[in-house]
C-alpha positions in Angstrom: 0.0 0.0 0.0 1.3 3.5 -0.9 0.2 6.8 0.1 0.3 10.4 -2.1 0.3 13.3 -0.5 -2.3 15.6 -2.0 -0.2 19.0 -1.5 -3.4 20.1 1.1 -3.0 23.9 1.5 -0.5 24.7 4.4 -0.6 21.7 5.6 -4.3 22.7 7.3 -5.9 20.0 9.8 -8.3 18.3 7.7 -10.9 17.1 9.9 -13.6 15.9 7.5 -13.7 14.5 4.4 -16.5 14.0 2.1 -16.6 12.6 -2.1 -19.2 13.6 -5.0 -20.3 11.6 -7.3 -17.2 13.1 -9.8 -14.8 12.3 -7.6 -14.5 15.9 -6.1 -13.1 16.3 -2.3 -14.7 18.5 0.1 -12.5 18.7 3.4 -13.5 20.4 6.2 -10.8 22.5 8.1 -10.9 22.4 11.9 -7.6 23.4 13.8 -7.0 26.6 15.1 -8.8 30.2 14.1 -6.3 30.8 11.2 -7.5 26.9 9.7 -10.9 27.2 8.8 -13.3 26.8 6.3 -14.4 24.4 3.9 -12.1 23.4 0.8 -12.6 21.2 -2.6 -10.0 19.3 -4.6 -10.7 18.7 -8.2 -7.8 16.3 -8.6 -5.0 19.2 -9.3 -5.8 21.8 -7.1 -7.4 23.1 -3.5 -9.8 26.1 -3.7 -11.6 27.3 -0.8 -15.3 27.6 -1.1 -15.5 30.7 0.6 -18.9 32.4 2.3 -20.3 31.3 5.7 -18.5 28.9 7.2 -15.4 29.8 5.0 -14.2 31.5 8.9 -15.5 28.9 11.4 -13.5 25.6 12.7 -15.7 22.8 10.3 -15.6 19.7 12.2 -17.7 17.4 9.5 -18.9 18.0 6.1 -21.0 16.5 3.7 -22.0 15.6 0.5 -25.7 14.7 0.3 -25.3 11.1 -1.6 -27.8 12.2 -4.7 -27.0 15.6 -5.0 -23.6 16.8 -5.5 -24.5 20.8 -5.4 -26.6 20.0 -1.8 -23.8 20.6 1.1 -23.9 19.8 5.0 -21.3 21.2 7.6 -20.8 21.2 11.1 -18.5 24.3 13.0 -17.5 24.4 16.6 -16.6 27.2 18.9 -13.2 27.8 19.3 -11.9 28.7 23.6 -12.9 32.0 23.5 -15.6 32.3 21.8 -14.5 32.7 18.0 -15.9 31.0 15.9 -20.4 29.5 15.9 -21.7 26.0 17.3 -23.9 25.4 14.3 -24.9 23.5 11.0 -24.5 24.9 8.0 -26.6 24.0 4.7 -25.7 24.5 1.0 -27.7 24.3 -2.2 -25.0 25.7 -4.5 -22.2 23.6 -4.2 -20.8 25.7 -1.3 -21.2 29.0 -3.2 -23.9 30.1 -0.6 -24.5 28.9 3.0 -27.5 28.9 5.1 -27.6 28.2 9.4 -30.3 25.3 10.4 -31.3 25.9 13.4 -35.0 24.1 14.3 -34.7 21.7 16.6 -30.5 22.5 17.6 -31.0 25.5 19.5 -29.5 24.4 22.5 -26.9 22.1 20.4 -22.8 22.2 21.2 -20.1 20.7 19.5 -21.3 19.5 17.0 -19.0 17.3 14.9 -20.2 14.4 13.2 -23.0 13.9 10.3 -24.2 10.7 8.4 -27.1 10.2 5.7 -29.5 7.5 6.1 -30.3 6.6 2.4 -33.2 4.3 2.2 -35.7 7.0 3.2 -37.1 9.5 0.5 -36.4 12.6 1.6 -33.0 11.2 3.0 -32.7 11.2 6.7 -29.9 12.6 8.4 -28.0 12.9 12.4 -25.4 15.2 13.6 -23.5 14.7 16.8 -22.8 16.8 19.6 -23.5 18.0 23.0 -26.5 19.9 24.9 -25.3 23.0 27.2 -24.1 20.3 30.0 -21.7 18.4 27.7 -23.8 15.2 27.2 -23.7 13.3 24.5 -26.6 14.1 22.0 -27.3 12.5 18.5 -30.1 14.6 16.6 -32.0 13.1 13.6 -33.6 14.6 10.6 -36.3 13.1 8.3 -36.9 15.9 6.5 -33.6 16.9 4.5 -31.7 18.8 6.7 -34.9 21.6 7.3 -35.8 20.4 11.1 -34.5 18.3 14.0 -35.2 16.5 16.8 -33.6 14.8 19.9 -32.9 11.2 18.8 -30.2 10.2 21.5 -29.3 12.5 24.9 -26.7 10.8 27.0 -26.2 10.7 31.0 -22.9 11.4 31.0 -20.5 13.7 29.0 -19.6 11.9 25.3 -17.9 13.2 23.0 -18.6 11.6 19.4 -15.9 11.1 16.8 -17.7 9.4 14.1 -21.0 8.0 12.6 -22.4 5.8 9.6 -25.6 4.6 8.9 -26.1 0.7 8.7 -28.3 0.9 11.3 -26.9 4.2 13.0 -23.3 3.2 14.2 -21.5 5.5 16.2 -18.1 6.1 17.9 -17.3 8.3 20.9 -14.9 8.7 23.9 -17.2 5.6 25.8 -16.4 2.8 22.6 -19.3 1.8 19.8 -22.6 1.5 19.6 -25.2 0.8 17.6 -28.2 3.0 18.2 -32.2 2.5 16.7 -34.6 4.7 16.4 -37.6 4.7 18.4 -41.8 4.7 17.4 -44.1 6.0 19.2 -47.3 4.1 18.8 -50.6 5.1 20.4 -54.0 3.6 20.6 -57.2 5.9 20.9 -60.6 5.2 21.2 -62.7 7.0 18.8 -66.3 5.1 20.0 -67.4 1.8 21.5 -66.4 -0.6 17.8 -63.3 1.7 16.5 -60.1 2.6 17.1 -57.1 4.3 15.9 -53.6 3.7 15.5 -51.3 6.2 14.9 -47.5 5.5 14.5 -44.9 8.2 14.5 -41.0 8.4 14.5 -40.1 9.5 18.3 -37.7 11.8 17.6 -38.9 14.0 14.5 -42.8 12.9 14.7 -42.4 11.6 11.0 -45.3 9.7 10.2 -45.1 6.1 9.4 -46.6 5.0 6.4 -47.4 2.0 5.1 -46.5 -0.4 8.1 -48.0 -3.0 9.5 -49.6 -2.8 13.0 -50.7 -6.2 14.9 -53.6 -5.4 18.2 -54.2 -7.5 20.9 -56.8 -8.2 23.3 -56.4 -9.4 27.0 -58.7 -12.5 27.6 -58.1 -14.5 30.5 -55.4 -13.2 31.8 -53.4 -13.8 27.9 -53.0 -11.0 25.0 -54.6 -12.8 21.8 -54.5 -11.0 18.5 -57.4 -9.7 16.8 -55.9 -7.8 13.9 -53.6 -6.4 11.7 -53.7 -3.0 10.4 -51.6 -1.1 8.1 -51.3 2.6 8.2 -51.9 5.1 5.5 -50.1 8.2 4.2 -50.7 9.8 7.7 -49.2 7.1 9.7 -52.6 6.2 10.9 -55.1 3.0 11.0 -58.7 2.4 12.4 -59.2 -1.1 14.3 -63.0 -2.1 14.4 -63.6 -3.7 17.8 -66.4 -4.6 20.1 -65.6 -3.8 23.2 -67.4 -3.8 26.6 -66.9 -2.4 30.3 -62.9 -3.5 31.1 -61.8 -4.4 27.7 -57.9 -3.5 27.3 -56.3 -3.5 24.1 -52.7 -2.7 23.2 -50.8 -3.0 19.8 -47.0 -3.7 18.0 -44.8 -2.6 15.5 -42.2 -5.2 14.7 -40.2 -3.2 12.1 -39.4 -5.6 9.3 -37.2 -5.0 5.3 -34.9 -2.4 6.2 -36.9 -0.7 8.9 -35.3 -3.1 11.3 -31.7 -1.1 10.1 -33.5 1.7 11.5 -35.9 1.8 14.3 -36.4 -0.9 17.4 -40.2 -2.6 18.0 -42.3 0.2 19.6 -45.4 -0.8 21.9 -48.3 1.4 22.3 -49.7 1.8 26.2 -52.9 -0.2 27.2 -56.1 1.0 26.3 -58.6 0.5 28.8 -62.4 0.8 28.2 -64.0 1.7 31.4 -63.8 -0.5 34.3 -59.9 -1.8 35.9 
């Protein structure tokens, strides 16, 4: 095995690296506050993309996987203050940059980004901290446009690096692999019907198409009565009759590549009158 040095400019830390579909390097430059920015290498020479965060410590970037010209970055805050704790989005091929903020206000450090690409829009997760240094992961089904809290820590993590097969990630504690979570709920709409609805926990993406199984309690034992699968709003009615101390409760057993993603989610009981 032989390595070429790629005559990076200055010698600058790269911290990030990230290929287009033409072979194209983005690295992101993360060392001190006179190593910034984001650079590309077209195979004989650097150029630095200039524009927000051209002047911020980049600790990841990214290349979304279908679309060269569509950009992700992560910067940090230097000691001291210079420089933004923030993610960075780019439609232009890093021309132009734009802040994302929904859902990372109170985001640190952030550092690592992977794309999940079996979903349609793809779904992404940046790495960080909250304001007391624990480890958070933060997911995206939406593109990049909002976020919510997938993982929050107990202790103070750091992560160094993440890839989706199944979310894998790395941090100062070892490895882990790390599902998603459903929230399924069961309401009663009258006395013969109920609905299901199934969300994703962290970004309340609804889940479409997926089947739900609902049991009954008789006798002291949960027997099925059904299986449901939900529409384009994540949703499903169960027809039922029910009397005075009938509990019901349902599953999701993710299955095809849903079970890369997300664990089994239960819904709570659902009591009709009665204990």
């Amino acid at each position: 095995m032989t390595w070429t040095d790629l005559g990076f400019t200055d010698d600058l830390p790269a911290a990030s690296l990230s290929i287009a579909s033409d072979d194209t390097l983005l690295v992101g430059v993360s060392g001190d506050v006179t190593a910034t920015g984001v650079y590309s290498y077209d195979g004989s020479g650097w150029t630095n993309l200039g524009g927000n965060p051209a002047g911020e410590l980049v600790t990841s970037v990214l290349i979304h996987p279908d679309n060269d010209a569509l950009l992700f970055a992560t910067t940090a805050a230097a000691p001291g203050g210079v420089g933004t704790n923030a993610l960075w989005k780019s439609t232009d091929s890093g021309n132009s940059w734009t802040k994302i903020t929904d859902g990372l206000e109170d985001a640190m450090n952030l550092d690592t980004l992977t794309a999940q690409t079996t979903t349609s829009p793809i779904t992404l997760y940046v790495a960080g901290q909250d304001i007391g240094l624990n480890g958070m992961v933060y997911k995206s089904s939406d593109g990049g446009e909002t976020w919510g809290e997938y993982y929050e820590g107990l202790k103070q993590e750091s992560f160094y690096a993440m890839f989706f097969d199944g979310l894998i990630a790395g941090n100062d504690r070892g490895v882990y692999d790390i599902k998603s979570r459903a929230k399924l709920r069961l309401t009663k709409k009258n006395q013969k019907n109920v609905l299901v609805s199934l969300r994703d926990a962290a970004t309340a993406k609804k889940l479409e198409h997926k089947t739900i199984t609902v049991y009954r309690k008789k006798s002291g034992q949960w027997i099925k009565i059904d299986a449901v699968r939900t529409n384009s709003k994540g949703k499903a009615t169960v027809q039922v009759n029910v009397a005075k101390g009938t509990k019901l409760k349902a599953t999701w057993k993710p299955a095809g590549s849903d079970r890369r993603e997300y664990t089994k989610a239960t819904s709570k009981i659902l009591r009709f009158g009665g204990v």
